[in-house]
N, C-alpha and C positions, 0 to 999 in steps of 0.2 A: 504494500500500500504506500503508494507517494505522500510526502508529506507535502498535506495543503494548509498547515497553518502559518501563521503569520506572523508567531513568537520566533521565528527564524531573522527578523530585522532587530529584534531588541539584543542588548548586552546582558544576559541571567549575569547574576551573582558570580554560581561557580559555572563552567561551561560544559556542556558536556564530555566526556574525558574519549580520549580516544581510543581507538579498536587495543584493548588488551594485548604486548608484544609477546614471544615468548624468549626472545632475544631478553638477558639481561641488561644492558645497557641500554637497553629501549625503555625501561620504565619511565614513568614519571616520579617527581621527587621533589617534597614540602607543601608547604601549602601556598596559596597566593595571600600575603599580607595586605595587598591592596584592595581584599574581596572582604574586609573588614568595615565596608559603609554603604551608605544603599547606593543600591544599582543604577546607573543612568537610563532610564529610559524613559518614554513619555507619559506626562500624566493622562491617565483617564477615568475624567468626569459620566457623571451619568447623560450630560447633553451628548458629549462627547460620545460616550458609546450609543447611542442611538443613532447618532450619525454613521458610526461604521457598521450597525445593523442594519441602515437604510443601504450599504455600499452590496449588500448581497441581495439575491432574489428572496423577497418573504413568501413565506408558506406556511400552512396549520405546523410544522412540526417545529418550526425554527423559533428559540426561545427569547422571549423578549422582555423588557424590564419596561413597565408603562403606567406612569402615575403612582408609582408606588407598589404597583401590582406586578410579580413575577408570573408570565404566561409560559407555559410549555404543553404543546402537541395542543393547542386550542385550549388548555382547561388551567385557570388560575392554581398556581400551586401556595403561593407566598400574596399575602397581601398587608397594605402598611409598612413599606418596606423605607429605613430609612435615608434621607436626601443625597449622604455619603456614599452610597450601595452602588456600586457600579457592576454594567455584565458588557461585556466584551465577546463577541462570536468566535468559537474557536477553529474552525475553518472558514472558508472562501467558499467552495463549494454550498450547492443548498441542504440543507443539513439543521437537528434543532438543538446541534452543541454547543455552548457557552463555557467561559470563563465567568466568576462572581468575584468582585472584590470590592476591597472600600479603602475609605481614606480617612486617617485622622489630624487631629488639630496639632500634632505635636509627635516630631520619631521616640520612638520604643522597641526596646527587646522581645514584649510582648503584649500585642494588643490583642480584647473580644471585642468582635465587631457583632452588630444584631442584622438579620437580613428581613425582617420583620416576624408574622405570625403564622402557623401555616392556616389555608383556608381549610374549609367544612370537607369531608368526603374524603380524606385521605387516609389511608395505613400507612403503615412504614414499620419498616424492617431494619435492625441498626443491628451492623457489628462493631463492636467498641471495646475499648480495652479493659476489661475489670481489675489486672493488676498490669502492671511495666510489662510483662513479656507477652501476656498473651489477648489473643479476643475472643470473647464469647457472643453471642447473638442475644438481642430482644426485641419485642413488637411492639407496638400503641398506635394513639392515633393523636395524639395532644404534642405539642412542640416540650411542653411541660419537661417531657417524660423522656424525652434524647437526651440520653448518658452522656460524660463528660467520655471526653477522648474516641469518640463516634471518628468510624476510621469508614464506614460506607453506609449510606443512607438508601435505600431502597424503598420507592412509595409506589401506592397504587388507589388510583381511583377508577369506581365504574359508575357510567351513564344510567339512564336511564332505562335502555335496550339491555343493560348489563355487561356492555362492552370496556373490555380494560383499557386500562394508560399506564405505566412506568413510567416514572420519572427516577434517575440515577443521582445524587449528588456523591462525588466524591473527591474531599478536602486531598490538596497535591502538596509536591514541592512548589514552593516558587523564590527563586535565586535561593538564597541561604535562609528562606523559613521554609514552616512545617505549619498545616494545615488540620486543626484536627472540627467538628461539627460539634454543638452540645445546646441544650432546652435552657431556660431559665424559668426560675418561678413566675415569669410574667407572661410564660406561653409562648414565649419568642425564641426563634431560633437563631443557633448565633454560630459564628464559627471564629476559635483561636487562634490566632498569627504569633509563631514565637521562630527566636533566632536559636538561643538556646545561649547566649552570650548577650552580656551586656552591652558590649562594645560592637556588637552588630545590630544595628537601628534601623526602622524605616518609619514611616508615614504613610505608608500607600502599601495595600497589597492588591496587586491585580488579578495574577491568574493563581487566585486560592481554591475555589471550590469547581471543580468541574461538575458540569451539571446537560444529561442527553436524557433523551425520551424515547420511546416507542411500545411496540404493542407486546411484544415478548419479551421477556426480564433477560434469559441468558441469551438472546441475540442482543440484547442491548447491552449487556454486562461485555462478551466477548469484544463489541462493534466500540465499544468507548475507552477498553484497555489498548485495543490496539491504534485508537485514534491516539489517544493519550502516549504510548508510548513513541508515536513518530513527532508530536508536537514538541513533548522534553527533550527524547536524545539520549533519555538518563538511565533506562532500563527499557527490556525487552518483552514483546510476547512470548508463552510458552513455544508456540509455534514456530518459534525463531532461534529455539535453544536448542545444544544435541542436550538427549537422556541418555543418564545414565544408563549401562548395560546392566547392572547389577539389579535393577527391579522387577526385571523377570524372572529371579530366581529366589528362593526362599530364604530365608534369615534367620539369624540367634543375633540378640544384643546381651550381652553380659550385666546390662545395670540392674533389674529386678534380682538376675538371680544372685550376684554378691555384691553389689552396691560397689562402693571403694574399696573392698577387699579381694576384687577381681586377680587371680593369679594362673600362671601358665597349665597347674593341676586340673584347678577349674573346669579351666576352656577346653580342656583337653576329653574335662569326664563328659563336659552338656554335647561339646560336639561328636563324643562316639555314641551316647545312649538316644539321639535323635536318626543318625546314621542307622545305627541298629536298629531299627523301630521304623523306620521305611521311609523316613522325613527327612532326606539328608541336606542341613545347611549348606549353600554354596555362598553362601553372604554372609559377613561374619563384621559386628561393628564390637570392638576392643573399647568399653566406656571409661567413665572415667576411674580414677585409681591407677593407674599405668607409669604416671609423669612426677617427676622428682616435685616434690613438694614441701614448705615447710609451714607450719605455726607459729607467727611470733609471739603469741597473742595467750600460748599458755596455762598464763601465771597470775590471768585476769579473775574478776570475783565471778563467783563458781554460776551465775548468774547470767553472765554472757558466753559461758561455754558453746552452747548449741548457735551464737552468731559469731563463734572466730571463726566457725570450720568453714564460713565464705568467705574469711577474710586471708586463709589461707593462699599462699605466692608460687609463683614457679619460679624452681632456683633453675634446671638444665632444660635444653629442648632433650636431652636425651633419656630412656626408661629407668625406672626406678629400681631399686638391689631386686624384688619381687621377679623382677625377668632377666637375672644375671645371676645363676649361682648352678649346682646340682643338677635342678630341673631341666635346666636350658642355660647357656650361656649366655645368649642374650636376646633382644626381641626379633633379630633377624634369623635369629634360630628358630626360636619359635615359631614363627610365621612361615618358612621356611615346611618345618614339621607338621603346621596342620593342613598347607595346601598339600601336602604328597599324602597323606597319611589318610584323608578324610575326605577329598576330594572340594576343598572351599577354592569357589572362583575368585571370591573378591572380600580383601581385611580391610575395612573401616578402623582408621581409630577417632576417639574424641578427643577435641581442646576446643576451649574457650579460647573468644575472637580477641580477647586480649590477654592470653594466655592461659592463666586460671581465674577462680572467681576471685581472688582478692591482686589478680594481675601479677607482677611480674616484681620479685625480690630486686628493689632498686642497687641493694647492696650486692648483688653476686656476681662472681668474676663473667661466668658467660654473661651474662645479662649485661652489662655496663657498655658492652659495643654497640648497642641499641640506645644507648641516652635513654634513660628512663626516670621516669619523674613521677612522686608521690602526689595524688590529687585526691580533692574529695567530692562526691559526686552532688549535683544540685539537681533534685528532681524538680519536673514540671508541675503546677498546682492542678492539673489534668491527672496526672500520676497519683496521686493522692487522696482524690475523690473518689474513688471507688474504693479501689481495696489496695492497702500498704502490704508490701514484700517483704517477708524478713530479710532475703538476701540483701536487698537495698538498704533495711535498718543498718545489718553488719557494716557495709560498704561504707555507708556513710559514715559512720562513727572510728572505722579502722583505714578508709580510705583504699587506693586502689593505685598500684603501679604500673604504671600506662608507659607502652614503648613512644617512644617520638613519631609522632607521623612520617617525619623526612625518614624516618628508618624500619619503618613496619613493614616494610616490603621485604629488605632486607631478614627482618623478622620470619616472617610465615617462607620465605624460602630456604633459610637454614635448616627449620625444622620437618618443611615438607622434603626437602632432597635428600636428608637424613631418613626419612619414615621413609622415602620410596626406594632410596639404596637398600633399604632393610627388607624391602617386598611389598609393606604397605600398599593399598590401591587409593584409598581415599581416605577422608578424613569428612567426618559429622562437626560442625563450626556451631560453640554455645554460646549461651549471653552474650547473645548480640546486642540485644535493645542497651545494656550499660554506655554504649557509644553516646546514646541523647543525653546523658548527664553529666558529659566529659566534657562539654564544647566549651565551657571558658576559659578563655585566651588560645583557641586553636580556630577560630574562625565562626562558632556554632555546630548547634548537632550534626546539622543537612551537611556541614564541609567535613566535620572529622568521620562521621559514618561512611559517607560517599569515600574518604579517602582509605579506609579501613578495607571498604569492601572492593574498591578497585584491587587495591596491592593483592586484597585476598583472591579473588577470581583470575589473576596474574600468574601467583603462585602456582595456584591451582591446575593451569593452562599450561605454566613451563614444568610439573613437575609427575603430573598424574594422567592417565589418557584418560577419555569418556569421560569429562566433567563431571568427574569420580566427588563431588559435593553434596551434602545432608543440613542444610542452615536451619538453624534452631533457637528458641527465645529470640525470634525477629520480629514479630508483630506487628513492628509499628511501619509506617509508609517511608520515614528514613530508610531505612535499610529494604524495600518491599521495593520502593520506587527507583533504586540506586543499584538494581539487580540486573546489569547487563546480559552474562550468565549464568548464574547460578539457577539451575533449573530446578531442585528438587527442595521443600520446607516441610517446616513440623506443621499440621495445620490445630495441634491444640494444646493445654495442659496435657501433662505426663499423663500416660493410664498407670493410674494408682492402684495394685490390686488389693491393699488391704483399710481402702475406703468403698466398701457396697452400696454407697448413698451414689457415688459419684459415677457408674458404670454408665447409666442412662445420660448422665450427661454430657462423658465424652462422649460416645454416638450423635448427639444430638450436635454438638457443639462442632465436631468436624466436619459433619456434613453441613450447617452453615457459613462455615469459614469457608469451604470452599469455592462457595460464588465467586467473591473475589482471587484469597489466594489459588484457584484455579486456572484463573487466567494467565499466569505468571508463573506457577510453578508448579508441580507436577506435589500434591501435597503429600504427606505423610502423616498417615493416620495413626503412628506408635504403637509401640509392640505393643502384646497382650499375654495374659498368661492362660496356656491350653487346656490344662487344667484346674479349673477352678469354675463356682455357678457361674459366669457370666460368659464361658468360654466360648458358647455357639454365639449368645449375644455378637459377643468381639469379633469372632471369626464370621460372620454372615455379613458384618460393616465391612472388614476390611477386602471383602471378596467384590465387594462394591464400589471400592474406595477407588481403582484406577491406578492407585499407588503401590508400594513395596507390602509383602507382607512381611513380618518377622514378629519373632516371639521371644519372650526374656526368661522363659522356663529354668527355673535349678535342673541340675543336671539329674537326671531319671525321675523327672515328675513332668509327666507329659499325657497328655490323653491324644492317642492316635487316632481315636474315629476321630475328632477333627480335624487332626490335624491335615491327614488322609484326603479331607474334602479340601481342602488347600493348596497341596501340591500333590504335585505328580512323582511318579518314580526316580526318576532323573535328577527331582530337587527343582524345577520348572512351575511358575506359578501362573494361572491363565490371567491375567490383567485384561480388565475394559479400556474402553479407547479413552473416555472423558474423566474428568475430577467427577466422582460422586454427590451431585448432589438434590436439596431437596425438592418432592416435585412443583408443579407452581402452584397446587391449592394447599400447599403446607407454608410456602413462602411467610405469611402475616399470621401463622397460629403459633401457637406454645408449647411445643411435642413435648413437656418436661412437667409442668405446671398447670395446664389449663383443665385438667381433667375428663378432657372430650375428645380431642385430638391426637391422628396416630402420626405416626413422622414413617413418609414414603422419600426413599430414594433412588433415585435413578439413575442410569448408564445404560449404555450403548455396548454391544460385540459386535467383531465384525458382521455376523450374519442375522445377531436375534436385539432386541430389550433384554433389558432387567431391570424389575420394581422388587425393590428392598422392603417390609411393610414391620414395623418396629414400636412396638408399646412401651412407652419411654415414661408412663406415667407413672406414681405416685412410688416410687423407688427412689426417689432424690431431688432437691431442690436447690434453686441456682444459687443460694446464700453460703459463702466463702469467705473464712474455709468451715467442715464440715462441726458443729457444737453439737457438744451433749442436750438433748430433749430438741434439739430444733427441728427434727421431725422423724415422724415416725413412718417407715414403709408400710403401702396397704397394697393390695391387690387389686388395680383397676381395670375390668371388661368395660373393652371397645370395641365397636362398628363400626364401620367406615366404608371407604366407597374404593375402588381400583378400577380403573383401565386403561386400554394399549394406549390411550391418547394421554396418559399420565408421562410417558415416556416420550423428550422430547427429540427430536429428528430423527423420526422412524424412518421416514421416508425417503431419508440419508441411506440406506440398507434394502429397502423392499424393491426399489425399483420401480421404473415408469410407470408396468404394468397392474401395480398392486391396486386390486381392488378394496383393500380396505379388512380384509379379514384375516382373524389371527389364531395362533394357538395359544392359549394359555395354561400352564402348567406351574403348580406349587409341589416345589418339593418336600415339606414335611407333611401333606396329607395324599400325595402323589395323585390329586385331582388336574385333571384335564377338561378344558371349555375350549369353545369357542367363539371367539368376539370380535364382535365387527368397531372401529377402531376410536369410536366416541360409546359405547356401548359401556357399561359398567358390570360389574359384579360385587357383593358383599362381601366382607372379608372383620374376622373377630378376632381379638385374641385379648388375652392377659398379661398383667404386668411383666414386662423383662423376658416375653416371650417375643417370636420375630417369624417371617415365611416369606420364603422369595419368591417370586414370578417370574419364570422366563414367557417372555411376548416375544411370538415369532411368527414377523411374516413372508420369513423366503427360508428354501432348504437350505442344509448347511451340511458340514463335513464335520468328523469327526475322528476323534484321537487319543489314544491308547486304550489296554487292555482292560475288559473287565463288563460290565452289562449294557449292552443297547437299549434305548430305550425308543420308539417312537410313537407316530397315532397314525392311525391307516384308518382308512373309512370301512374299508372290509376284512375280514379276514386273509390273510396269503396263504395259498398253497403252497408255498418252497419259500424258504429263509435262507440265500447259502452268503457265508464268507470266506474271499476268494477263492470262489468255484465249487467249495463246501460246503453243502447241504448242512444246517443245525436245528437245534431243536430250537423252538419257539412260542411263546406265550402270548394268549391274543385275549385281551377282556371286552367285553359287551360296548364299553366306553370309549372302545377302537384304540386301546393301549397295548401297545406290540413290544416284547420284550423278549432278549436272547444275546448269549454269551459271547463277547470276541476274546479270544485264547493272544496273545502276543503276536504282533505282526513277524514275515519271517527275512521282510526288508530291514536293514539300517533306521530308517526311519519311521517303521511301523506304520506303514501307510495300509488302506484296508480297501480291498471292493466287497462293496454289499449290494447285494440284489436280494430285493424285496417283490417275488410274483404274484399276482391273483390266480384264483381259480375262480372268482368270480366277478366278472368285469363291472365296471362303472365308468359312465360317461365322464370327461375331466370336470363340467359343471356341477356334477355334485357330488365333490370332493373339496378339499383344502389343499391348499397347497401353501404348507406353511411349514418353520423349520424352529427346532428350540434345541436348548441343550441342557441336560441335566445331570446328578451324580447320583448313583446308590449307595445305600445304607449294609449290613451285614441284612438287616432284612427284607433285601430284595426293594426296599422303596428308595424313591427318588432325593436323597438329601442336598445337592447342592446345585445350583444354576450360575454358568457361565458361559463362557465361549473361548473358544483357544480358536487364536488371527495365525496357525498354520494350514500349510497346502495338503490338503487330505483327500483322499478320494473318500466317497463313501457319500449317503444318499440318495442314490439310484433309483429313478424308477422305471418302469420298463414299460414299453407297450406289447401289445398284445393284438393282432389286426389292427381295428382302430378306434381300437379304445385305450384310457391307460387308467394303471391303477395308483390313485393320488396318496401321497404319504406324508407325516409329518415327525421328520426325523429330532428327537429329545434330546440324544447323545449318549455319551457312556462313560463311565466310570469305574476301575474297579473296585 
């Protein structure tokens, strides 16, 4: 996509940074000291921007600001809006994007500006920060009730006909401020302009909130990140990043199962007893515990003990005595040992983006060729309105040893060239978000982040193949919007397995972060533990999620029927094309709290849907962190509604010719329907229980050993796999089942032919294709689709008739 905007004539702050080298001497190096005052560029008035709205063709979608009243796609969103409020169009082209900014009487580090009220008729859907690192989602319909540090604004109103409207805001970079959205008690909405430094000032913010329209939310979500991204310069669409290689194959991360007492024994016992057990990791992330570390902080009253261990420093980039002794000699042994032994493709290790949490021992011989300097962190009063961090408490009180900017590049390649001479493939980047509380006297947040994350994506480029990156506590649009490559993010708090209030709200909380962080990065829904009640819960999200699967299991506590439904033999996991997320009648409900609502999510496979359908109520509530009596778990039964038309760009899949009809199949009651593509069906269930859909409207292929499953309109006379005749199970409900034994190709590619002995016209049949997995008892447990070339599917004709099939898939 060209870029057609117009912020291409101004001077931003900081500039866009150039294409990443992987040449050392090509980096860039310092900051600009002169990007320390506002930016030269021209004022714009609210006469003023009507004017350059008058310079485009108008139309119902293009957004205008009139009288006080903010119009978008024809329908008042904002009214009352005051004198200072300027909006600027953000392309040339005819289009209903804008920029929103305003002006004040006076420069500051950090202004709230009000952009008026919102008008009658609207929801909105906010994701917003509840603490520093992360975002959680919430709904309303009152300006009142927009959370402080609103990072995406999502609204909807319908007419009369009951026809929808979207409307998108979402607070940007602009030069060296940060944008974030928030309500006031007076029902106004407002949005904050901060530098993150004193000594960086303005009076005028222009291009703060980006603000598009249209009739479908994730076309308009996709169509405005990637407007957005060719307007800044400053990061990229996912579409435009390579993925990582490592998500198509199954995971162990080591921090559930021994936290900071991670050691080479360890790794050694979780990665053979999953091996053993049929689930063999090829992805392997090394957490934290690994990296020499000290406590200065000791000897402190007994009081502050649980907030030194963030205040803890990195003394070496190199591994700690725990991976150099007896065991192993050192970590390149190690790693070494487990890729031959166990067959792991890809070692992740973690570090924090400025080393550890309490940063970098100013005193230590390696450390001191980095300049590094004691700071203490200044949170945003946005940061603090929700919910305070204890990490942040520690930090603040014990401060943080920050490398020098001019030298962090230098930083993260010592250490990355070292981890990948060692074998290393990638590296997982924490606390990130600590960058927005660093920025005084380094330029502001937006300049020291931006610089942070360039050097890191740098490294990353010259040091590791397949943008081998995992960014983590990134939350905020600093670091979101400053993402050239970095393709893959956490999309939520940690899964906590021994918080049971909280299970329901990861689920919940990942699939709405992914709206946004979708667009930009390929999310990561966090490991889970296989065994434990929540384990199908976990595992039926993440089979939806589009992202890595991996699990943080101790080593021989595992449950393999699930894990079973997750990966394949080989260690191979099936991934969806898109970010998981929620469908569009769940957008403005409260899948957590409201006690009516069920949370449906959906993705795409190559060749079928998939609707997630997940009872997220009365098992946990959004108030953090979790208190004694603050609520109690009850058991809520729900009804709700499902159809193929819940699933969005079917049609991306079915083909020109698709009439419109589908198969529908749930795998834990192994019921089959079929729906025509706005058609509904009912679907119940209880607390903390969940059932997938596969919607399929074109055949598909299928892949590896173990039960076929399809729908035939008739019974078949002959079932053979490759040229063999087998036995086969046919129900009233036109459910055709029967065994494939291991293919006898490399690749275990299959022909299946499925004949009639009694014909049917192709009109009345289906001709529709799904995919699903079995259970030990012969039923359907899991729905996906594996994007390999497979033969299989076949249907045959017979004179001239054929007999129509609706191939499910197979599993063993």
């Amino acid at each position: 996509m060209a870029m057609t905007g117009t912020a291409a004539s101004r001077t931003p702050l900081w500039p866009p940074p150039p294409p990443p080298s992987r040449g050392y001497n090509a980096r860039p190096r310092g900051l600009l000291a002169a990007q320390c005052r506002p930016w030269p560029r021209p004022s714009l008035s609210s006469a003023s921007a009507a004017v350059a709205a008058d310079a485009c063709p108008r139309s119902e979608k293009m957004a205008r600001l009139e009288r006080g009243s903010l119009v978008v796609g024809g329908r008042e969103l904002l009214e009352r809006a005051p004198p200072n409020v300027a909006l600027r169009p953000a392309v040339v082209a005819p289009g209903g994007a804008a920029f929103l900014g305003a002006t004040a009487p006076a420069p500051s580090s950090r202004h709230v500006f009000s952009l008026g009220t919102l008008a009658s008729g609207w929801k909105w859907l906010s994701l917003f920060r509840l603490k520093i690192w992360w975002m959680i989602p919430t709904v309303g319909e009152d300006a009142a009730g927009v959370p402080a540090e609103t990072q995406m604004l999502l609204l909807e109103s319908r007419n009369v006909a009951g026809d929808a409207l979207y409307a998108l805001m979402l607070p940007v970079l602009d030069g060296g401020f940060r944008a974030s959205l928030q309500g006031s008690p007076e029902n106004e909405l407002q949005f904050c302009f901060e530098s993150g430094d004193p000594e960086v000032q303005t009076s005028e913010a222009v291009d703060a909130v980006f603000i598009n329209s249209g009739d479908n939310p994730f076309k308009l979500m996709k169509e405005s990140i990637k407007m957005l991204s060719k307007i800044k310069g400053t990061f990229r669409h996912i579409e435009d990043k390579e993925i990582p290689a490592n998500l198509d194959w199954f995971g162990w991360c080591t921090w559930d199962a021994f936290y900071k007492a991670v050691n080479p024994v360890g790794i050694e016992e979780g990665l053979k007893s999953l091996c053993e057990g049929g689930a063999p990791p090829r992805f392997l992330i090394i957490d934290d515990g690994w990296q020499e570390t000290v406590n200065e902080f000791e000897e402190v009253d007994e009081a502050l003990i649980e907030q030194t261990g963030f205040a803890e420093r990195l003394v070496d980039l190199t591994e700690n005595d725990k991976f150099r002794g007896e065991t192993c000699k050192n970590l390149g042994d190690h790693v070494k040992k487990i890729k031959e032994h166990y067959g792991v493709k890809y070692v992740y290790i973690w570090h924090a983006l400025h080393g550890y949490w309490g940063g970098v021992l100013t005193t230590s011989d390696a450390m001191k060729k980095y300049n590094p300097k004691l700071v203490y962190p200044v949170q945003s009063p946005g940061n603090v309105a929700n919910l305070r961090d204890i990490a942040m408490d520690s930090l603040e009180k014990f401060g943080v040893g920050i490398i020098d900017p001019a030298m962090v590049y230098d930083f993260y390649n010592d250490q990355h060239s070292y981890l990948s001479s060692v074998g290393v493939d990638g590296v997982k980047v924490d606390v990130q978000n600590v960058m927005e509380t660093l920025g005084k006297g380094f330029g502001g947040r937006v300049a020291l982040t931006r610089k942070y994350q360039q050097a890191l994506e740098e490294s990353i480029a010259r040091n590791f193949k397949g943008n081998n990156l995992i960014c983590c506590m990134s939350h905020n649009i600093d670091s979101t919007f400053s993402s050239l490559k970095s393709a893959v993010a956490r999309s939520s708090e940690d899964f906590m397995p021994r918080e049971p209030t909280m299970q329901t709200l990861h689920i919940a909380t990942v699939a709405f972060n992914s709206l946004l962080l979708g667009e930009i990065f390929v999310p990561d829904w966090d490991m889970f533990h296989s065994k434990r009640e929540s384990a199908e819960f976990h595992g039926a999200a993440r089979a939806l999620s589009g992202g890595g699967v991996y699990v943080s299991d101790k080593p021989g506590v595992h449950d393999f029927s699930v894990l079973k439904k997750l990966v394949l033999p080989d260690g191979l996991i099936l991934r969806a094309k898109y970010a998981g997320r929620p469908t569009r009648d769940c957008l403005f409900n409260d899948p957590v709290m409201d006690g009516k609502s069920l949370l449906k999510i959906w993705n795409l496979n190559k060749f079928s849907g998939v609707i997630g359908v997940f009872n997220c109520q009365g098992a946990g509530n959004w108030t953090y962190p979790v208190k004694e009596n603050a609520h109690v778990p009850t058991t809520v039964f729900i009804t709700g509604d499902l159809s193929p038309s819940d699933v969005e760009l079917l049609e991306e899949i079915a083909g020109d010719d698709w009439n419109g009809e589908t198969a529908v199949f749930a795998f834990n009651s192994c019921s089959l329907s079929s729906l025509q593509k706005h058609q509904t069906t009912e679907v119940s269930m209880s607390t903390m229980t969940c059932e997938i859909y596969t919607i399929a409207p074109i055949k598909i292929q299928c892949r590896g050993p173990g039960r076929f499953g399809a729908y035939s309109a008739t019974r078949p006379g002959i079932c053979r796999v490759d040229e063999h005749e087998v036995e086969f199970r046919h129900t009233d409900d036109g459910f055709l089942a029967f065994d494939l034994s291991h293919g006898s190709s490399q690749d275990n590619l299959r022909n299946i032919e499925i004949l009639a002995c009694l014909l049917l016209p192709a009109s009345d049949g289906i001709m529709a294709i799904a995919r699903s997995f079995y259970n030990n008892n012969g039923c359907v447990d899991y729905s996906t689709v594996y994007d390999g070339a497979i033969t299989g599917g076949k249907y045959t004709d017979m004179a001239d008739d054929e007999t129509i099939f609706v191939v499910l898939g197979c599993r063993r």
